[in-house]
C-alpha positions as CSV (number, residue, x, y, z in Angstrom):
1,X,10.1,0.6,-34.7
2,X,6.4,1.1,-34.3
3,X,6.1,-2.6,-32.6
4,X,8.7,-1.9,-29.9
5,X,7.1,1.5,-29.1
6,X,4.0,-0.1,-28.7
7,X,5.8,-2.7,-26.7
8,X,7.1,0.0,-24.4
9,X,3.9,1.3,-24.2
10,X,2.1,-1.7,-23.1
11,X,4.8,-2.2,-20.2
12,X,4.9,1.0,-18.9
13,X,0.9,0.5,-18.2
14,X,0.7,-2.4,-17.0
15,X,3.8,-2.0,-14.6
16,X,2.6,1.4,-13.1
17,X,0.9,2.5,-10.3
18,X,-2.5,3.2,-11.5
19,X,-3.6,4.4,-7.7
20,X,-1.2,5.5,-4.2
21,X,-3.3,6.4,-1.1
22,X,-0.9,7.3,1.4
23,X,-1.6,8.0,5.1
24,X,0.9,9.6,7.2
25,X,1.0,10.6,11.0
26,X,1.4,14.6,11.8
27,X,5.5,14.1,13.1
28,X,6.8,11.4,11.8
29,X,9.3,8.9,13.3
30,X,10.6,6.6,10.6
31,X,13.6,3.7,10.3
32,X,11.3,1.3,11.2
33,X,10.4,-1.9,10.0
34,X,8.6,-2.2,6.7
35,X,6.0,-4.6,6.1
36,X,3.8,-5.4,2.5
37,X,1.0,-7.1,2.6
38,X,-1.1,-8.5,-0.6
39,X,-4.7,-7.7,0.3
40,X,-7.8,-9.2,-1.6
41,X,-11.1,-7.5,-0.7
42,X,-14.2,-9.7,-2.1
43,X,-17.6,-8.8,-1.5
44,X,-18.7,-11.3,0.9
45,X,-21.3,-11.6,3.3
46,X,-18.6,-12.6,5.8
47,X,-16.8,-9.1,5.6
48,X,-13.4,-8.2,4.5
49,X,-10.2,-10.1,6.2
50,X,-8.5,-8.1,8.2
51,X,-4.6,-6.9,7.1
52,X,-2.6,-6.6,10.3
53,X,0.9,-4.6,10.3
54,X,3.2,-6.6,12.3
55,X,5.1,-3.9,14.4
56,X,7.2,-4.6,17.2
57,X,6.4,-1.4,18.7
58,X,2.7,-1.3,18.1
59,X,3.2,2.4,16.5
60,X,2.6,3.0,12.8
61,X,4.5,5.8,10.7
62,X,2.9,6.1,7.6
63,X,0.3,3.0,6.0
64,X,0.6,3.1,2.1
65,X,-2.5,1.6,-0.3
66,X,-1.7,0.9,-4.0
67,X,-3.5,-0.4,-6.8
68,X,-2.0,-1.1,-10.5
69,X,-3.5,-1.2,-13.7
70,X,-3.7,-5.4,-13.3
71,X,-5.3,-5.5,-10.3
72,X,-7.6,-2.3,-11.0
73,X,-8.6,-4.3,-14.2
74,X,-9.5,-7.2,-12.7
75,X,-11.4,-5.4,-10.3
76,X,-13.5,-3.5,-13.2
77,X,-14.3,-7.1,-14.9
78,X,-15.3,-8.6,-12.0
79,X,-17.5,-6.0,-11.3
80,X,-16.0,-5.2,-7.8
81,X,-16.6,-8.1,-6.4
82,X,-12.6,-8.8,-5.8
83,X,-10.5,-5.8,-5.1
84,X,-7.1,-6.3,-5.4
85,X,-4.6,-4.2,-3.7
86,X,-1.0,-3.7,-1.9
87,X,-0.3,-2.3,1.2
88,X,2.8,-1.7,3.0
89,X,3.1,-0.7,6.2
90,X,6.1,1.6,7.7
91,X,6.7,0.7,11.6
92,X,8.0,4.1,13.6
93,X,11.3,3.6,16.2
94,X,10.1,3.8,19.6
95,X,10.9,7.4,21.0
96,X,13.6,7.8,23.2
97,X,13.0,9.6,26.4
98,X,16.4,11.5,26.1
99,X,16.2,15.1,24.8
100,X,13.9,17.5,24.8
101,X,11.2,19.3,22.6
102,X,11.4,22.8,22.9
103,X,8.2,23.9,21.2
């Protein structure tokens, strides 16, 4: 019993989110596309690559950052020098010019 508890345990850290950043425009306009990206920061003289959503409409809803607890670990033991991450992207509709706003 105390083996598949610790079992559970294990799982549960390792498959959560150990960090969410989460940037989101003022008035959102969402069912767009959605995008992920696997990112991989290293500290190089060069600079860091550059992730680039790939929206249709040029306009970004909300840009999400996360970070488990494998990729935070392997950050920690390589001393920061490669950072992990995931980011997804969420593409906003193109506004329609019908309608009004009234505010």
């Amino acid at each position: 019993m105390q083996m598949q508890f610790g079992l559970v345990l294990v799982s549960a850290i390792l498959l959560s989110s150990c960090a969410e950043h989460r940037l989101v425009v003022e008035r959102p306009n969402p069912d767009g596309e959605h995008a992920v990206v696997q990112s991989s920061a290293f500290l190089l003289p060069k600079g860091q690559p550059r992730n680039v959503a790939d929206c249709q409409t040029n306009l970004i809803d909300e840009v999400r950052v996360k970070t488990n607890f494998g990729q935070s670990l392997l950050s920690v033991l390589t001393l920061g020098f490669y950072q992990p991450a995931t980011i997804e992207y969420f593409c906003a509709k193109v506004p329609s010019d019908e309608g009004s706003t009234d505010e």
